[in-house]
C-alpha positions as CSV (number, residue, x, y, z in Angstrom):
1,X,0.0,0.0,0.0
2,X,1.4,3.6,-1.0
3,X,0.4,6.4,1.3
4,X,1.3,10.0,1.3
5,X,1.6,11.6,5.2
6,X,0.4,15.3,4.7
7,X,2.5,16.7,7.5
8,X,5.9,16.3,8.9
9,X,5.3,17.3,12.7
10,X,4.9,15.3,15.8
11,X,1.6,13.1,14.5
12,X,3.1,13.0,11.2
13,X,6.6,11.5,12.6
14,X,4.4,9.1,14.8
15,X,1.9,7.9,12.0
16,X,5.2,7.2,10.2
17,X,6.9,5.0,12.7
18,X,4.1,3.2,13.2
19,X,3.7,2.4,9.3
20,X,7.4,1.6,9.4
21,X,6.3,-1.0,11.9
22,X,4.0,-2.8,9.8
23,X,6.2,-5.8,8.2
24,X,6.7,-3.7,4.5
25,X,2.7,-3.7,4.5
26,X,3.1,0.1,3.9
27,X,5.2,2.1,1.5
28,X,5.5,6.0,2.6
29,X,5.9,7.3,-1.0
30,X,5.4,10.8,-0.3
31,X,5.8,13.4,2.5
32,X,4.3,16.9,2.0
33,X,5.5,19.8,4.0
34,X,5.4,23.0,3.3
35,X,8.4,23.8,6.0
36,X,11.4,22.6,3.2
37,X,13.8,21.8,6.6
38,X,11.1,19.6,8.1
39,X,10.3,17.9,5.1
40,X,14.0,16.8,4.0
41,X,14.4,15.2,7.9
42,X,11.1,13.2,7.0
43,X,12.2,12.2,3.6
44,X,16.0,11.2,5.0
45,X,14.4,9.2,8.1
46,X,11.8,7.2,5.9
47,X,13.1,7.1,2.2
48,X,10.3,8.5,0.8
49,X,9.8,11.4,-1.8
50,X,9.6,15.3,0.2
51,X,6.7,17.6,-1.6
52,X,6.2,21.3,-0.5
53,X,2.2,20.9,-1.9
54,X,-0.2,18.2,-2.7
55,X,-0.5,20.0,-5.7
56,X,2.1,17.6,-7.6
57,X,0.8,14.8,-6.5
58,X,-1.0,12.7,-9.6
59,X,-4.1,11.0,-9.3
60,X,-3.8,7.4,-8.7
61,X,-0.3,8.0,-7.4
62,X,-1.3,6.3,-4.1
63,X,-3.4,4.1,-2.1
64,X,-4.0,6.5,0.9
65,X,-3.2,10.1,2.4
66,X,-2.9,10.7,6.0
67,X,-3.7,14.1,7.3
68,X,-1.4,15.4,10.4
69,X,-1.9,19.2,9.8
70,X,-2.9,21.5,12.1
71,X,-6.8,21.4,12.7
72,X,-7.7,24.7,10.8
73,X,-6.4,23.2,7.7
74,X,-8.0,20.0,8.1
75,X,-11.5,20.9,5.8
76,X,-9.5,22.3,3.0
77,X,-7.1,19.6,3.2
78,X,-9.8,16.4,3.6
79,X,-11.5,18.1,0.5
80,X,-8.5,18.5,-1.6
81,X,-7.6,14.9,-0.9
82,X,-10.4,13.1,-1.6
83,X,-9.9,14.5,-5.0
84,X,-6.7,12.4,-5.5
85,X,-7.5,9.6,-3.6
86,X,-10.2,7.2,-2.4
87,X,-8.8,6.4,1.5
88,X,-8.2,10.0,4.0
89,X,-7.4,9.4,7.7
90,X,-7.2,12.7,9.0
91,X,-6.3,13.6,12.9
92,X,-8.8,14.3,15.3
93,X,-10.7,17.0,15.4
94,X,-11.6,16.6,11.8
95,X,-12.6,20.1,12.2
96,X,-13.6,23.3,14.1
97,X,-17.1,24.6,13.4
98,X,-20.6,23.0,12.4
99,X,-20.1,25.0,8.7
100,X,-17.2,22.8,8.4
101,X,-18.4,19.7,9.2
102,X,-21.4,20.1,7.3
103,X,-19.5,20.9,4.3
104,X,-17.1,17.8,4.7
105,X,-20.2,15.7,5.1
106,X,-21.8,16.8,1.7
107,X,-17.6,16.7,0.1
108,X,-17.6,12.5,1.3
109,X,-21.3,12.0,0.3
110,X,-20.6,12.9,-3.1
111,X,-17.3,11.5,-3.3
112,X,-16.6,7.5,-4.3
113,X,-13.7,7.6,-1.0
114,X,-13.5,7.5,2.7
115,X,-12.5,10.0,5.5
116,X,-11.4,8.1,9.0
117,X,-11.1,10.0,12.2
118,X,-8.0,9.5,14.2
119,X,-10.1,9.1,17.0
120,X,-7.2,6.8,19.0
121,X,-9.9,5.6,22.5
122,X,-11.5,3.7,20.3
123,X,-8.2,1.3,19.7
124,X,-6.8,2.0,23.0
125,X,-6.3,-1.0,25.1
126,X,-8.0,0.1,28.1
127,X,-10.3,1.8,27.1
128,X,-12.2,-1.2,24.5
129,X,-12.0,-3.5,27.3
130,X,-13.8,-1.1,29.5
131,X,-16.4,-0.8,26.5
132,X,-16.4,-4.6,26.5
133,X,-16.9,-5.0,29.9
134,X,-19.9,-2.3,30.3
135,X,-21.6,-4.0,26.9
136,X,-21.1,-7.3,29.2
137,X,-23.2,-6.3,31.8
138,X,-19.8,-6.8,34.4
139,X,-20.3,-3.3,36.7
140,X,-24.6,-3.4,35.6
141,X,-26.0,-0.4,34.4
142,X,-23.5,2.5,34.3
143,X,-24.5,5.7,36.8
144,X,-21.7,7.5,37.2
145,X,-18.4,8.0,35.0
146,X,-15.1,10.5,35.6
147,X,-12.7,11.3,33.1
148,X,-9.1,12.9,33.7
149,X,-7.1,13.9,30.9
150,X,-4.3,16.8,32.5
151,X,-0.7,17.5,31.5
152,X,1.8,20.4,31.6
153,X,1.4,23.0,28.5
154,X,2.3,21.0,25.4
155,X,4.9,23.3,23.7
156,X,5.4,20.9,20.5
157,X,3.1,23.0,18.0
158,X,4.8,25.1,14.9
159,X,4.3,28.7,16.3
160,X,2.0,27.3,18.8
161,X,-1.0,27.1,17.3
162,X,-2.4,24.6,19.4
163,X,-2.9,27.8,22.3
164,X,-4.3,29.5,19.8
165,X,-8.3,28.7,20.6
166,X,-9.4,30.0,17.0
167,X,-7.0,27.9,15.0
168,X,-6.7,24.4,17.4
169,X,-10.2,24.6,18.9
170,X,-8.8,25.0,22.2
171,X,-8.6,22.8,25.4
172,X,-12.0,21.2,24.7
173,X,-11.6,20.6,21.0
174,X,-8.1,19.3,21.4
175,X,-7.5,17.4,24.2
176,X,-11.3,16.6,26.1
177,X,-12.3,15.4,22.5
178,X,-10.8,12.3,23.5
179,X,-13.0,11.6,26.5
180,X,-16.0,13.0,25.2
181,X,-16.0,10.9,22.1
182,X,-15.3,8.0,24.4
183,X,-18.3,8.7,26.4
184,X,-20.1,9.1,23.1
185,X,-19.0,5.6,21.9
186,X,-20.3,4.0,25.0
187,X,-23.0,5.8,25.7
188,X,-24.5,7.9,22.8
189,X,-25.2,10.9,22.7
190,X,-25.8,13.0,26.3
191,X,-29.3,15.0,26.5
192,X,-27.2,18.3,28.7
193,X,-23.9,19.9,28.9
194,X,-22.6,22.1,30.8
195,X,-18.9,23.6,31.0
196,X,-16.6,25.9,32.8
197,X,-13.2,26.8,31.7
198,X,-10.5,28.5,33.0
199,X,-8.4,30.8,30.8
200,X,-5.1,33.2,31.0
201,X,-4.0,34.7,28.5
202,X,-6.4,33.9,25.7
203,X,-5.4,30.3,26.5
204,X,-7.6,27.3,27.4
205,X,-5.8,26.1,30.4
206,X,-8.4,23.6,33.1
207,X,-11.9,22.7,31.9
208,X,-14.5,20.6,33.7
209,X,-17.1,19.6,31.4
210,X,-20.9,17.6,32.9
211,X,-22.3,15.3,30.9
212,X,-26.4,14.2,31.8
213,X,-27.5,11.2,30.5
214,X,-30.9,8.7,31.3
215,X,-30.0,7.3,34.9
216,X,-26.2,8.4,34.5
217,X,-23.7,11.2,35.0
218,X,-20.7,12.0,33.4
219,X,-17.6,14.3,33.9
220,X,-14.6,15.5,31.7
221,X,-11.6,17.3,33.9
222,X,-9.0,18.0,30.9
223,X,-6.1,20.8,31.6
224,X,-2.8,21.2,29.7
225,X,-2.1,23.8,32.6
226,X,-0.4,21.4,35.0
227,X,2.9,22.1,36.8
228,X,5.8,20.9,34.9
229,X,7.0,18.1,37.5
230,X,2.8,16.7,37.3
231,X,3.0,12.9,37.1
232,X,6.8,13.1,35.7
233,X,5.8,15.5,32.8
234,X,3.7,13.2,31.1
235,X,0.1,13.0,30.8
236,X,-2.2,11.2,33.7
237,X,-5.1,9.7,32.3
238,X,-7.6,8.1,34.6
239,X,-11.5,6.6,34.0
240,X,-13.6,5.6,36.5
241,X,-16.7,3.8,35.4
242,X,-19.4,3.2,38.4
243,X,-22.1,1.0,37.6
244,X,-25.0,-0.1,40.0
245,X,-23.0,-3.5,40.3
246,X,-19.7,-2.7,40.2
247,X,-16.9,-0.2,38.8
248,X,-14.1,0.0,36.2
249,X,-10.9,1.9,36.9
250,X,-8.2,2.4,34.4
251,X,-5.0,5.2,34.5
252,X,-3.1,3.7,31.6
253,X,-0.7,0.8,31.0
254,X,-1.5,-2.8,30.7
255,X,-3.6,-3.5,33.2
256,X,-7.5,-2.3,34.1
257,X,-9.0,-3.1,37.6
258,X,-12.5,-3.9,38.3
259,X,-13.7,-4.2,41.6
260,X,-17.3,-5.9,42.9
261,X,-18.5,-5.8,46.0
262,X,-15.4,-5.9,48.3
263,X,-12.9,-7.9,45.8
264,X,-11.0,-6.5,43.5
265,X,-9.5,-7.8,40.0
266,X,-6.3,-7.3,37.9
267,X,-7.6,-7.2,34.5
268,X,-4.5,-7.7,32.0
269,X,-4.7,-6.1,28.7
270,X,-2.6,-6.9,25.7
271,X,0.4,-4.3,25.0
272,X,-0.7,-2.1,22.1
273,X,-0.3,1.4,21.3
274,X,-3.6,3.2,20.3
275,X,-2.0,4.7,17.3
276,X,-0.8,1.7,15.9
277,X,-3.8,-0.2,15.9
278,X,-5.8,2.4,14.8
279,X,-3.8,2.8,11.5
280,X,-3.7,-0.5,11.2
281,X,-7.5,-0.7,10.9
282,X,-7.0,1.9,8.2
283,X,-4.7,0.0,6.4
284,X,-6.6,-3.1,6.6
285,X,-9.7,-1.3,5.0
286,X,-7.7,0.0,2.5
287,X,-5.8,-3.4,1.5
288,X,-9.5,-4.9,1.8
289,X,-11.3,-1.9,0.2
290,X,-13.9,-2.0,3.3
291,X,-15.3,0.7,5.0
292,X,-14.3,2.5,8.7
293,X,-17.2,2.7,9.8
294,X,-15.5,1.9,13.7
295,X,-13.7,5.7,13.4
296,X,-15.5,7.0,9.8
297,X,-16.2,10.8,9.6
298,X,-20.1,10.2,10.1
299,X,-19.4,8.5,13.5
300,X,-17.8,11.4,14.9
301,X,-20.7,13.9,14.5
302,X,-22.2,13.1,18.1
303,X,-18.8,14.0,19.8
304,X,-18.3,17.2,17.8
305,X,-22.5,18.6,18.9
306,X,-21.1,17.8,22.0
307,X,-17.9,20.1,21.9
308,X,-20.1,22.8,20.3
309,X,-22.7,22.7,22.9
310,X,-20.4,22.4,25.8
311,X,-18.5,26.0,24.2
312,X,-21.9,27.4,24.2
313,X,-22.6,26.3,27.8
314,X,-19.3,27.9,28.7
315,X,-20.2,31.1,27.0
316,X,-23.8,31.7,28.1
317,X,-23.3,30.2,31.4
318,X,-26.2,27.8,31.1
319,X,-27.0,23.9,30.9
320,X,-27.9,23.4,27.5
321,X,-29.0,20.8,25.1
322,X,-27.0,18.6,22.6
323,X,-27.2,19.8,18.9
324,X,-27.9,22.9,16.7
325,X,-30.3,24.6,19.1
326,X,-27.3,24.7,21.9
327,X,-26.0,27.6,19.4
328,X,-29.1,29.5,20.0
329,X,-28.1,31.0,23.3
């Protein structure tokens, strides 16, 4: 399979490692970057062919482009590829506004491809056999759920973008994404939101976001504001799932715990990384020519209402509903 990584950043150095590690199964044939320095280090490191624009890329060229540019270019970029090519992942979010989404929607409607939605929780060990578990019945009905996603200011973005709210989305676009999507994937959509945020300095810095749901609660703490000695300067991430009969609790690693009544179990899970099995779902749809419809662009349009309504709530200082009318107030 020939893919093209549109982006020679962080995410687009990961993506490529992880390609690298998938037994010759992958060719990177192309990098496009529009930073020349960047896009020689790519090329050097994986043998592949450096391009300042997709613009030279021919039609039929390649099997796949993956998208690892900032969010605000994500739209312009899914629509421009889908011209080239039949098979888009793109990094989550897959963009910032409603308008955009919409238009992507109509763009992948009408085109003969697929978009996929780096949305990584839903390959992440822990976090599918916590699915598993609750679709098992193992904790009973789920009432209460807490998410933690915190870390110290990530300082990796190209003229830090990512602290710029208008061009990354901000703290709940970028970072509680990941928990709310989760909490869509498991539980649907939520009927309330409501939000409050923390800023300095125009910058997104601690958010707590409430979820309601039929018989259930939910809560999303998410900060990139920590100190910089916070759990060894990497990122905690905890979930707690408490169900009328039990309760889930994983923090990362190999291993979940579920505890019942007064025992307590050691629930291994196999060592993957998220990112690697999520491309390699990508890779197998394209080698297979099926669809993604685990991560596709359609499946992520209950997490993004979610985001949008919880800005809202944090702008009008109200509980508000899931959807368009959230935008209202």
């Amino acid at each position: 399979m020939r893919i093209a990584i549109w982006g020679a950043g962080k995410m687009g150095q990961a993506h490529g490692d992880a390609y690298r590690k998938m037994d010759g199964r992958v060719e990177i044939k192309y990098v496009i970057e529009s930073d020349r320095e960047k896009a020689q280090a790519f090329a050097r490191d994986f043998g592949c062919i450096a391009m300042e624009s997709i613009t030279g890329l021919e039609k039929g060229g390649i099997d796949a482009i993956d998208i690892c540019l900032p969010t605000y270019l994500h739209r312009e970029a899914i629509t421009q590829a889908l011209k080239l090519c039949g098979a888009i992942f793109c990094e989550k979010p897959v963009c910032l506004d409603r308008e955009e989404y919409q238009c992507l929607k109509a763009v992948a409607k009408d085109g003969q491809g697929f978009v996929m939605v780096g949305q990584v929780l839903r390959f992440w060990n822990g976090y599918v056999k916590a699915k598993e578990l609750l679709d098992e019945g193992a904790v009973g009905k789920p009432r209460m759920i807490h998410c933690f996603r915190r870390q110290k200011m990530p300082g990796w973005s190209k003229g830090n973008w990512l602290m710029d709210s208008q061009r990354s989305g901000g703290l709940l676009m970028d970072l509680c994404i990941h928990d709310v999507d989760f909490l869509c994937w498991v539980l649907g959509r939520p009927r309330t939101a409501a939000c409050e945020i923390v800023e300095k300095d125009g910058i997104t810095l601690h958010g707590i976001l409430t979820l309601s749901y039929e018989g259930c609660c939910a809560s999303v703490v998410g900060s990139w504001g920590m100190p910089e000695g916070f759990h060894g300067g990497e990122m905690e991430t905890v979930l707690e799932i408490t169900g009328d009969q039990g309760m889930i609790v994983y923090q990362g690693g190999e291993v979940l715990e579920l505890v019942k009544g007064d025992k307590k179990e050691q629930v291994g899970l196999p060592a993957e990384d998220g990112y690697e099995k999520e491309l390699e779902y990508f890779v197998d749809c394209v080698e297979n020519h099926s669809y993604p419809e685990h991560s596709d662009l359609f499946s992520v349009e209950g997490t993004m209402e979610v985001l949008w309504s919880a800005d809202q709530a944090w702008r009008s200082k109200q509980v508000l509903p899931i959807g368009p009318e959230a935008a209202k107030h």
